[in-house]
MARNU-595268 format. One record per residue: x, y, z of N, C-alpha, C in turn; residue in one letter. Coordinates in steps of 0.1 Angstrom, whole numbers, plus 5000, padded with zeros to 4 digits. Layout:
! MARNU-595268
XYZXYZXYZA
...
END
This chain:
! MARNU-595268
384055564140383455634152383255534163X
383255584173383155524187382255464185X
381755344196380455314192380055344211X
378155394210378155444224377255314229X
376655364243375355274247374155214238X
373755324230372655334224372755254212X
373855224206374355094199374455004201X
374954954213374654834222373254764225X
372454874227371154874232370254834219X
370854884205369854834194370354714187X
371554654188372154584182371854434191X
371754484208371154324215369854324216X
368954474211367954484213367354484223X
367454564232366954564245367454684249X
366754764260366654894264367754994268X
368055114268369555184269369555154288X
368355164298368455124307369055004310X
368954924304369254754307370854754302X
371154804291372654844288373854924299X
373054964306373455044315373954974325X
372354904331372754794338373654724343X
373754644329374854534325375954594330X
376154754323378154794323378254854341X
376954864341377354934360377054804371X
376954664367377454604377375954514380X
374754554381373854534381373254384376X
372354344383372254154382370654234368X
370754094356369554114351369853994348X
368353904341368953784337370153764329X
370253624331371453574323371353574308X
370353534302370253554289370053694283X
369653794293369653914286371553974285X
371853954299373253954302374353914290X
373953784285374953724274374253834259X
373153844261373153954246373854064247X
373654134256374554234260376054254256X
376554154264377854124265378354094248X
377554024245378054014228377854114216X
376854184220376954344216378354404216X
378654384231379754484238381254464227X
381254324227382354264217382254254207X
381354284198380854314182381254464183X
380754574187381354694184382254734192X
382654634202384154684208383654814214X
382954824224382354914231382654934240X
383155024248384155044262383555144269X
382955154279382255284289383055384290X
382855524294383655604298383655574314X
384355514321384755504332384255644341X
385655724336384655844344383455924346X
383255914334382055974333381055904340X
381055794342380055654349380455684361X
381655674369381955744382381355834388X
381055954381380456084380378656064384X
378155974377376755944375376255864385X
377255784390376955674395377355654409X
378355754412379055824426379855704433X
380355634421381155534420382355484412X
383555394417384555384408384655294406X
384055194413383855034410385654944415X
385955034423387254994430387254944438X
387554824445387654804457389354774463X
389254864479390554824480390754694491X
391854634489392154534497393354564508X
393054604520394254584529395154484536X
396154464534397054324535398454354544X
398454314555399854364559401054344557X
401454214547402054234539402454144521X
402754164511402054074500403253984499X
404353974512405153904506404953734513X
404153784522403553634531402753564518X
402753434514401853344507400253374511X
400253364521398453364530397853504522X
398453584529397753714519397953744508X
399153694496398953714484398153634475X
398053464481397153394481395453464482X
395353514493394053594495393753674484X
394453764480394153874470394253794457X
394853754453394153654441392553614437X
392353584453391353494450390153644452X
390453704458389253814462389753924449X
390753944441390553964427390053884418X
389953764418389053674411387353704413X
386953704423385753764427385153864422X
386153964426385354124422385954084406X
386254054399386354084385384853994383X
384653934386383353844383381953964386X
382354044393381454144392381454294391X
382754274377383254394371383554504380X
384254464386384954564398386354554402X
387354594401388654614401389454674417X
390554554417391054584432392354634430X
392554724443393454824442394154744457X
395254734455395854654471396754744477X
396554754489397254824500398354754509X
399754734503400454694508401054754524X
400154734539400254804548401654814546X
402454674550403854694555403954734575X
402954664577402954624595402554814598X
402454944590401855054589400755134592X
400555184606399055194600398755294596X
399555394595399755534585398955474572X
399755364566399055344554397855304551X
397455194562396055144563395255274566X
395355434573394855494573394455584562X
394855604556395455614543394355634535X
394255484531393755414521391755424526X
391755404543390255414545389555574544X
390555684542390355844542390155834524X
390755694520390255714503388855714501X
388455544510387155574509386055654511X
386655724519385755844526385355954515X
386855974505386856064495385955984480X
385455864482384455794472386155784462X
387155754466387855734457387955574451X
387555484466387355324465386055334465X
385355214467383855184468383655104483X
384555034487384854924501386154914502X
386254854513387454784516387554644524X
388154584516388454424524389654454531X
389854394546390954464553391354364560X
392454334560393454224573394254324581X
393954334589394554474595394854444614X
396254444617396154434633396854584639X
396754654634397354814636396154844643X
396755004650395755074660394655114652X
393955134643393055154638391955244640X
391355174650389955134655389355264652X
389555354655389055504658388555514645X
389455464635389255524619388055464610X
387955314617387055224608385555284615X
384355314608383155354609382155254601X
381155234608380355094607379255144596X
379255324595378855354580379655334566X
380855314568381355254557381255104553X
381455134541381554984530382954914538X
383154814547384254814550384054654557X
384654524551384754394557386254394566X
386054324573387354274582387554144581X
388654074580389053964579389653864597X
388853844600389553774614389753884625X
389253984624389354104636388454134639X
388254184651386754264659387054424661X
386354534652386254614659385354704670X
385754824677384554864686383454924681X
383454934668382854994658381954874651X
380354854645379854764642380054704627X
381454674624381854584618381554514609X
381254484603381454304593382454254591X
382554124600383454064597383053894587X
384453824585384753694580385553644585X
385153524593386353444603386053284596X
387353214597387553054592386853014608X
386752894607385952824618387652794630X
388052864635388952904643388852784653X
388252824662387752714677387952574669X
386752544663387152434658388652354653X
389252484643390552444639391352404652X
391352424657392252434673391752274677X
390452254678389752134685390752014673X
390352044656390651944652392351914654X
392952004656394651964658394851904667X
393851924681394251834694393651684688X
392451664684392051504681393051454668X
393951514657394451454651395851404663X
396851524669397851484680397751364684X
396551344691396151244700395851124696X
395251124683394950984676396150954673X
396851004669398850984663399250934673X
399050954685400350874691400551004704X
400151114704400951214710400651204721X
401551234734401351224749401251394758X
402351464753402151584758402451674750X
400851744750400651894739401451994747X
402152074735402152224734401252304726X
400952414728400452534719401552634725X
402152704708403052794707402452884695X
402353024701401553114695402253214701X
401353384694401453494699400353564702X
400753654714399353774716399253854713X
398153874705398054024700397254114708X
397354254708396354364719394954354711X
395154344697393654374694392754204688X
391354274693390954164697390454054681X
391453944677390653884664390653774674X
389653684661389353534660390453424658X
391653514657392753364658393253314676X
392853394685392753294701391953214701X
390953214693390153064692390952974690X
391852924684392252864678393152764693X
393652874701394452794713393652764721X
392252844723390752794729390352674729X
390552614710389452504706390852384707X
391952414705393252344709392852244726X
393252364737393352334750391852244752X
390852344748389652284752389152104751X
389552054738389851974731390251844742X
391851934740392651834753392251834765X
391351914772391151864785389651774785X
389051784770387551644773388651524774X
390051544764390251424762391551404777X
391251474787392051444797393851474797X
393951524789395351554785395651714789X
397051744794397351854794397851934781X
397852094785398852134774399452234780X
400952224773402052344782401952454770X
402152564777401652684768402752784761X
403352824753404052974750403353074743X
402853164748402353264742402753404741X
403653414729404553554731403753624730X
404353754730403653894730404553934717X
403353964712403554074694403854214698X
404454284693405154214681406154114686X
406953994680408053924681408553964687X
409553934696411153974697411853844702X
412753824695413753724694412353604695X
412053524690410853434691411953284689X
412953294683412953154680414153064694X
414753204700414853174713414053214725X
413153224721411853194733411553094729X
411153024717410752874713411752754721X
413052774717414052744723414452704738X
414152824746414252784763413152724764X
411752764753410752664762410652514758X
411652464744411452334742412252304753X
413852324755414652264758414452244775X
412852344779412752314793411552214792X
411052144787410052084784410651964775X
411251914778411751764766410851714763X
409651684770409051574769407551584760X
407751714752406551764744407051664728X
405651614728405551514712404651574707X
403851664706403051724698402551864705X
402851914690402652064687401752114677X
401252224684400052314673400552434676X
400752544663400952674666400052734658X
400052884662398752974657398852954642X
400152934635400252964624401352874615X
400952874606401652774595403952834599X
403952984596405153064594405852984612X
404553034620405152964635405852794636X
404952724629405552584629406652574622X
406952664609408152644603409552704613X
408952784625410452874633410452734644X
409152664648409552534656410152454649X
410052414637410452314631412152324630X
412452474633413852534631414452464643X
413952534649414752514667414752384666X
413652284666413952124664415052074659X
415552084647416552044641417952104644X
418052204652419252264662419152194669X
417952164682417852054690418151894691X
418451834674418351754667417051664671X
416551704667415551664665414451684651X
413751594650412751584635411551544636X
410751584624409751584624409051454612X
408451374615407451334626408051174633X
409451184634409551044639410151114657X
410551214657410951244672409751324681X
408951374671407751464675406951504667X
405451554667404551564656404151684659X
403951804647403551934649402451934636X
401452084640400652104633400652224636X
400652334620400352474621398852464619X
398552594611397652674608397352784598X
396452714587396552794574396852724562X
397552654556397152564548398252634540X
399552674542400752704530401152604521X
401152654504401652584495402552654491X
403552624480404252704473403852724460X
402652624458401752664444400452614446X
399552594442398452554439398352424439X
399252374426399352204430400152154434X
400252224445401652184452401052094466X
401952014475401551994488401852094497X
401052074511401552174518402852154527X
403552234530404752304535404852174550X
403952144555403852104567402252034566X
402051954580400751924584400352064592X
398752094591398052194589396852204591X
395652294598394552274598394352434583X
393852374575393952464565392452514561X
392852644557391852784559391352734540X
389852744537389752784524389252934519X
390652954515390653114506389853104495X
389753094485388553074480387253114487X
386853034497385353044502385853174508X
386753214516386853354520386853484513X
387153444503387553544496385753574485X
385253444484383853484479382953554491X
382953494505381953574517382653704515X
383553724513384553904521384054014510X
383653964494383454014483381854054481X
381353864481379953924487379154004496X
379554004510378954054518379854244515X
380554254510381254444507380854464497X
380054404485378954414476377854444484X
377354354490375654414499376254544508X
377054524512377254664524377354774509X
377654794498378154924487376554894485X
375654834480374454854476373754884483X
373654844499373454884507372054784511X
372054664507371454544507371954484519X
372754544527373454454538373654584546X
372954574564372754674571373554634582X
373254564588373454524598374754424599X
375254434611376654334614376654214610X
377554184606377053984601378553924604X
378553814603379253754613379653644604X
380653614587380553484583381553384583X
381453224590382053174593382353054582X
384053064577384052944568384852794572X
384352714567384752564576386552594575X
387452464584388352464583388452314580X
389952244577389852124576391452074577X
391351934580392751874588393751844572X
394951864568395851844557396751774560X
397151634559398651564563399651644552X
400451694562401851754554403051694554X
403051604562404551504567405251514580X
404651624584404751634599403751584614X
402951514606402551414615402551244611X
402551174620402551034615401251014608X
401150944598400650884590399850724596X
398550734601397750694605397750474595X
397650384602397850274596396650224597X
END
């Protein structure tokens, strides 16, 4: 025979309420917690999901929106923000936009139907209209006109530290090569805390800032190196961007870091214990992925009302594309 709650509840001894608890997510102490839990594994006890759904006007789903899973940055992300929510028995459902925002719309008309519980979202599609600041709903690096929660890496900063490493290296004249987006996130900090940087330290910077989407980018990289020779150090918005400069360079003949010194953005590996791809001001996913989880936990409980704003440090990574300090 099955074994139900009420087995659990006399076997760790402790109340069918507190049993309940435990399987719906709920903080009680830790030592009541581990009785529980070992009940649960003695009679091999499994909730009825739906029926808990029903009661509880929840599915303990959360979804994650990603524009796309084949980038490292955001499959990296969902890892770590599935690592999270399982830590508080909650299961993620991923939304592979695909640059879509049919689908991102999609997925937020789920929550509406109580089909998810939140949504964690990286989203630069037209949106706006659809996100509502009564939903369970975090943003990752984006602002909407709508009162929000977001989670941003310490951006400005990252920008500031790429001009003081350039500069300590050896570098004479900055570029920043990036893109514009129409909607408003926290990655123009980043060419903000760059430029700003270089002009305490008296230094110029020559600028490319395409317009998103892409078009042809690695010959716009191209006319703008080959009209500017005299650039030795580079920062771009993003790790993927330094790898399309690093392209054009070596058409140019040129290399990295004895002809010129560049730095992305974002911290790419090809594994875990791997090094990174390039030098980098690198994002910790992990710490993001715990603030994005936590704070769309208080927004579902409804322990979190109000807009909040959380900011996680960034930090400088020698990848081989800058000189190596003596």
């Amino acid at each position: 025979m099955k074994a139900t709650m009420k087995d659990v509840a006399e076997l760790a001894g402790v109340g069918l309420g507190t049993v309940s608890r435990v399987v719906n997510g709920y903080r009680v102490k830790d030592s009541t917690y581990q009785k529980v839990q070992e009940a649960i594994a003695r009679l091999d006890y499994s909730p009825d999901e739906y029926a808990r759904g029903l009661k509880t006007n929840r599915s303990n789903i959360v979804a994650l929106i990603i524009p796309t899973i084949w980038h490292p940055f955001f499959s990296e992300f969902a890892y770590h923000v599935e690592k999270e929510l399982l830590k508080n028995h909650y299961k993620l459902f991923i939304c592979n936009a695909d640059g879509d925002a049919a689908n991102e719309i999609e997925y937020i008309e789920m929550l509406e139907k109580n089909k998810v519980d939140g949504i964690i979202a990286i989203t630069y599609s037209d949106i706006d209209k659809y996100v509502s600041s009564s939903l369970p709903f975090v943003s990752f690096d984006r602002h909407f006109s709508e009162n929000v929660s977001y989670v941003t890496s310490e951006n400005f900063l990252g920008g500031q530290l790429a001009a003081q490493e350039l500069l300590k290296r050896g570098a004479r004249q900055l570029a920043y090569i990036g893109g514009t987006n129409i909607h408003e996130n926290e990655t123009k900090q980043r060419k903000l805390g760059f430029t700003a940087q270089a002009e305490a330290e008296a230094c110029a910077v020559l600028e490319l800032d395409m317009e998103e989407p892409l078009v042809n980018p690695e010959e716009q990289i191209e006319s703008f190196l080959r009209l500017h020779p005299q650039i030795d150090g580079i920062f771009t918005v993003n790790d993927f961007m330094a790898l399309r400069v690093i392209k054009v360079m070596d058409r140019l003949g040129k290399a990295a870091p004895e002809d010129y010194q560049i730095i992305g953005f974002d911290g790419l590996r090809n594994a875990e214990d791997q090094s990174y791809l390039l030098s980098t001001i690198a994002q910790s996913l992990d710490l993001i992925a715990q603030a994005s989880v936590d704070l769309l936990l208080r927004l579902i409980s409804q322990q979190q009302r109000e807009k909040t704003r959380v900011a996680i440090p960034v930090r400088f990574e020698e990848g081989g594309t800058t000189k190596i300090l003596s």
